[in-house]
N, C-alpha and C positions, 0 to 999 in steps of 0.2 A: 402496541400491536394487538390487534383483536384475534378474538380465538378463534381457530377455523372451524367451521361446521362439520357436523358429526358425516361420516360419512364421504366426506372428500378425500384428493390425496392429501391436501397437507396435513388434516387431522389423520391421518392415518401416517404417514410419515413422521409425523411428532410422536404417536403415538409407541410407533418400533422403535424410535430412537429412543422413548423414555423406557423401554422393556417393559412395555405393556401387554399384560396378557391377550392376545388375540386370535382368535379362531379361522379359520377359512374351509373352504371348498377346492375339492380337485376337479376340475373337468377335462374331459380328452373328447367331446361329442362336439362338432361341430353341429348346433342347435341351439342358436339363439334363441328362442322362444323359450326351451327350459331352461338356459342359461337363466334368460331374465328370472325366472319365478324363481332359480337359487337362489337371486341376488337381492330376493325382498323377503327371505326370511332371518335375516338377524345378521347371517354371518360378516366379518369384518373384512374378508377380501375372497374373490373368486379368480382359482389360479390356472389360466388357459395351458396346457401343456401343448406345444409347438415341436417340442422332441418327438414324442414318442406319442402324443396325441393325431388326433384321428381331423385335424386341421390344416387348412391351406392359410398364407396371408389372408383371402377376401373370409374367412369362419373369422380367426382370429379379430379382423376389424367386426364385422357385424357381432361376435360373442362379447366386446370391449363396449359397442354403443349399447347391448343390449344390459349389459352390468350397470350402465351409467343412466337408466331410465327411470324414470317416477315412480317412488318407493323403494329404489334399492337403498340399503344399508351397507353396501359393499364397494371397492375399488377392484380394479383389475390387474392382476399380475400377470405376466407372460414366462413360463420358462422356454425359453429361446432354442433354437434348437442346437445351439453353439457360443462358444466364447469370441465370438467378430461380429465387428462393429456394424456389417450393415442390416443381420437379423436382431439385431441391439437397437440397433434405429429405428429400424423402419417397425418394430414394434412397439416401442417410445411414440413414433411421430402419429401412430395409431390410435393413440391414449389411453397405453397401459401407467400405472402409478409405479409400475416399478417391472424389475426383471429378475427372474432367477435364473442363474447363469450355470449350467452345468459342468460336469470334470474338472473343477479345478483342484490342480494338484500342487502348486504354491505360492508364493507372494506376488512374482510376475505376472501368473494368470491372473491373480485377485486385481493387479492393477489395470491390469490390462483392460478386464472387464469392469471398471471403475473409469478410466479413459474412456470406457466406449459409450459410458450413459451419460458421461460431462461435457459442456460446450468449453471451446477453449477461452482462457489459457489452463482450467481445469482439466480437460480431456481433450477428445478429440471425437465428440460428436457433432455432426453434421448439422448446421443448422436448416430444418423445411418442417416444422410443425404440424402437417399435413389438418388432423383432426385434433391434435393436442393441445394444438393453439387455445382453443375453444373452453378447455377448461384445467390443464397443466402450465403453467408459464404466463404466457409464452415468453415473457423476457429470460432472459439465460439463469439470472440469479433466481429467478422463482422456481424456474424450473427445478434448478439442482435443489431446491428447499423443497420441493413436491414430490419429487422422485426419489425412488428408495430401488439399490441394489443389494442383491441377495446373491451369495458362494456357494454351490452345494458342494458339500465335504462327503465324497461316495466312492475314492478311490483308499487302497494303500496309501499312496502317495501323499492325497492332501490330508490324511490323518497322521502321517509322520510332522507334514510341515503347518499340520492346524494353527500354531501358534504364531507361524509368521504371516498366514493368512489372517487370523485374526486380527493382527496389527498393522492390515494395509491400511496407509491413509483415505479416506471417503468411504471405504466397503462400511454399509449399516447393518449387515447382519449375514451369517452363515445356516444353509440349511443343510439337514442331515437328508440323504435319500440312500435309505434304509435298504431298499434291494441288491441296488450296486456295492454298496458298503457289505452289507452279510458276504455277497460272494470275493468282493476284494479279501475279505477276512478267512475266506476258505471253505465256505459255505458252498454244499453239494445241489443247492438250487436259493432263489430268492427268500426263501422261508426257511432254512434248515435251523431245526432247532439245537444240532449237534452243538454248535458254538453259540448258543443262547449268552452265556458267561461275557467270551469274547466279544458280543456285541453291545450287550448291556455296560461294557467297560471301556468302548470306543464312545460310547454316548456319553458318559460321563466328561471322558474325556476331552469329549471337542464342546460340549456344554462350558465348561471350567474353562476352556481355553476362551471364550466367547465373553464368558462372565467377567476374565481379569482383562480383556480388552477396554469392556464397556460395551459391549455391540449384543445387536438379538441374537438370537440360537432358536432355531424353528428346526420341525421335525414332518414329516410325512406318518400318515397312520391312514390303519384298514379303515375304522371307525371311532363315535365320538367316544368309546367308553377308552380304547388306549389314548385319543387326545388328550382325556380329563386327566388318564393320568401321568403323562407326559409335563400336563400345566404341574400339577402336584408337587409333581420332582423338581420343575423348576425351569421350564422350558418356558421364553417367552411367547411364542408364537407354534401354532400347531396346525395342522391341515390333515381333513377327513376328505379320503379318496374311493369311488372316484362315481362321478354319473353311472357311467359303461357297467361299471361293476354292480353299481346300488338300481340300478333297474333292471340287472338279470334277477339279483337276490329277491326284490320285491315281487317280479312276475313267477318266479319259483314259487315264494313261500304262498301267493294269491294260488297259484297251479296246485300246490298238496293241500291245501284249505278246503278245494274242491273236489279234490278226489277223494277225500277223510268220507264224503259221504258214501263212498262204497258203491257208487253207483257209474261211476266211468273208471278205465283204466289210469 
């Protein structure tokens, strides 16, 4: 079998299942066009947010062909805006390389959502390749070899039952989402440093759980300097977030650059 080209899903699928270090991008901007130019600077996957992101289906499709154009070094991920199977598809049949699945709180949701990105007798995804065709699959077996799902572990819940999530059959990796998690934890806003301990000890936690499966453990971060060291400690996959937020910072910090000369408010 030859080795898949850098930058595709199946090299990027091999990749998370061998717990290879890998970096990505967060976006919630429905803006292709800076899409694209995230997707040709280095990072290893650009992950569209369809929750909580500022995207319809038709961003989602244009932000996935626009990751997939001449010079990118990047695959696209979707996190869905639900654990059901037809925002699982129909961001699948889109050509995303994989999905992160939110709220999952135990073994049934991990399957569940494991079902929803497999054709059958694996799951019970739909067969209609729409765009995916074109460079996931499209026969079933390549597909499930190209595509990677992702758990995020952000309640109580799925940090009590991390362990039996960990060990659903097909799930390739669990992602931490650090906001929902602080506050499941008792955290008085997404940031509260009060429970820094407790949250630093839930990371451990569902990392270890992740590790003795065999499966990746990815983490959501403000920036690359907590990614590096996320990688450090031993996270295989890590994601610096987000567009929205890195172009307020950068028109801030260009806005007081300008003002330093004393001569506008």
């Amino acid at each position: 079998m030859s080795t898949p080209s850098p930058g595709t899903p199946a090299a990027f699928a091999a990749s998370l299942r061998a717990r290879e270090p890998l970096v990505g991008y967060w976006s919630v901007l429905d803006s292709p066009v800076s899409t694209e130019r995230i997707a040709r600077l280095g990072y290893d996957y650009v992950a569209l947010d369809a929750q909580h992101g500022l995207l319809e289906y038709a961003g989602v499709l244009a932000s996935l062909t626009a990751i997939d154009t001449k010079g990118s070094t990047a695959v696209g991920l979707v996190r869905v805006e639900a654990n059901d199977p037809m925002p699982i598809g129909k961001a699948l049949d889109a050509g995303a390389a994989g999905v992160i699945v939110p709220l999952v709180d135990n073994a049934r949701d991990a399957a569940d959502a494991v079902a929803a990105v497999r054709y059958p007798p694996l799951g019970k995804r739909s067969y209609g390749p729409m765009r995916s065709g074109l460079r996931i699959g499209p026969n079933p077996a390549d597909a499930h070899a190209q595509t990677v799902v992702l758990a995020m572990i952000e309640t109580a819940q799925g940090l009590a039952n991390v362990d039996e999530i960990c060990a659903t059959d097909g799930l390739d990796g669990v992602y931490i989402g650090p906001s929902d998690l602080r506050i499941a934890l008792g955290g008085a806003t997404s940031t509260d440093p009060a429970i820094a301990d407790e949250f630093e000890a839930a990371l451990v936690r569902v990392r270890e759980a992740a590790a003795a499966a065999g499966i990746a453990v990815g983490v959501h971060n403000a920036d690359g300097a907590s990614a590096a060291k996320r990688l450090a400690e031993g996270f295989t996959y890590v994601t610096v977030a987000c567009d929205l937020v890195h172009l307020e910072q950068a028109a801030g910090q260009h806005l007081a650059a300008a003002r330093a000369s004393g001569l506008v408010r």
